[in-house]
C-alpha positions, 0 to 999 in steps of 0.5 A: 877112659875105661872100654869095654870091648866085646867080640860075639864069642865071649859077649859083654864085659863088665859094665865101662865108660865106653862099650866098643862092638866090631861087628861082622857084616854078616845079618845074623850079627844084628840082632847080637849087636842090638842086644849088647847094646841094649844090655850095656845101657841097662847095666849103667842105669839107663833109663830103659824108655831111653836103652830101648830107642837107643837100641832101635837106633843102633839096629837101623844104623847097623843094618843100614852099614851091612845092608849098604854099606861098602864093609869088608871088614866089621862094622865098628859101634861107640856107645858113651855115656857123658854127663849129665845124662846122655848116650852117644851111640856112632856106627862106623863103616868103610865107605865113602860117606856121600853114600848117606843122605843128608840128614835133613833128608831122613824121612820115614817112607810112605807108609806101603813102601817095602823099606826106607823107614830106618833113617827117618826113625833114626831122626826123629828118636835122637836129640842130634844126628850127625854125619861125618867122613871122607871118601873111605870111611862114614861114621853116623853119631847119635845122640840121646838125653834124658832128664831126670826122673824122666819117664816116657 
């Protein structure tokens, strides 16, 4: 399997099977990280109805590990695409997973609630949500498919 690594120093690589983002737990880094992603899955013929929720995604997972998280250390992003048309996207952090809610629990916010509409976006725009870990490290994996020819 080919992997493409990209530091925010020197951005995205050439296209692989597998972009691979260690992202600092600064918020600044964000927006950065959302923009590789998106990028990535353009540069592999993503449809972009699809690259744009999957960007969406990885912006809510990623804030969620920054804002809170327990990361010392970067946030780690996988994005994959398998066959025949579909993105895996998992977001890694240091800390216990029970800090995640279940997932049958991800519901957005009321709609004046200042804040909690991330995990309920996050549900509701992927095929499957799953949550895995131990006491010191949470990974959530996300995926998404299309069909083919499919438009929104």
């Amino acid at each position: 399997m080919t992997t493409c690594r990209a530091d925010f120093a020197a951005g995205v690589h050439a296209p692989a099977e597998t972009l691979v983002l260690h992202v600092p737990t600064e918020p600044e880094h964000i927006a950065r990280s959302r923009r590789a992603v998106h990028a990535y899955l353009l540069a592999h013929a993503v449809p972009s109805f699809v690259a744009d929720d999957v960007r969406l995604v990885a912006s809510e997972l990623i804030t969620n590990a920054i804002v809170h998280g327990c990361s010392l250390g970067p946030v780690d992003v996988e994005v994959a695409l398998q066959p025949p048309r579909e993105v895996v996207l998992q977001v890694s952090n240091d800390g216990p997973v029970a800090l995640i809610p279940p997932v049958d629990r991800w519901e957005p916010a009321p709609p004046l609630a200042m804040s909690g509409r991330g995990l309920g976006i996050v549900r509701r725009l992927c095929d499957t949500v799953e949550v895995r870990g131990d006491d010191h490290m949470a990974t959530v994996v996300c995926r998404r498919r299309w069909q083919s020819g499919s438009e929104p």
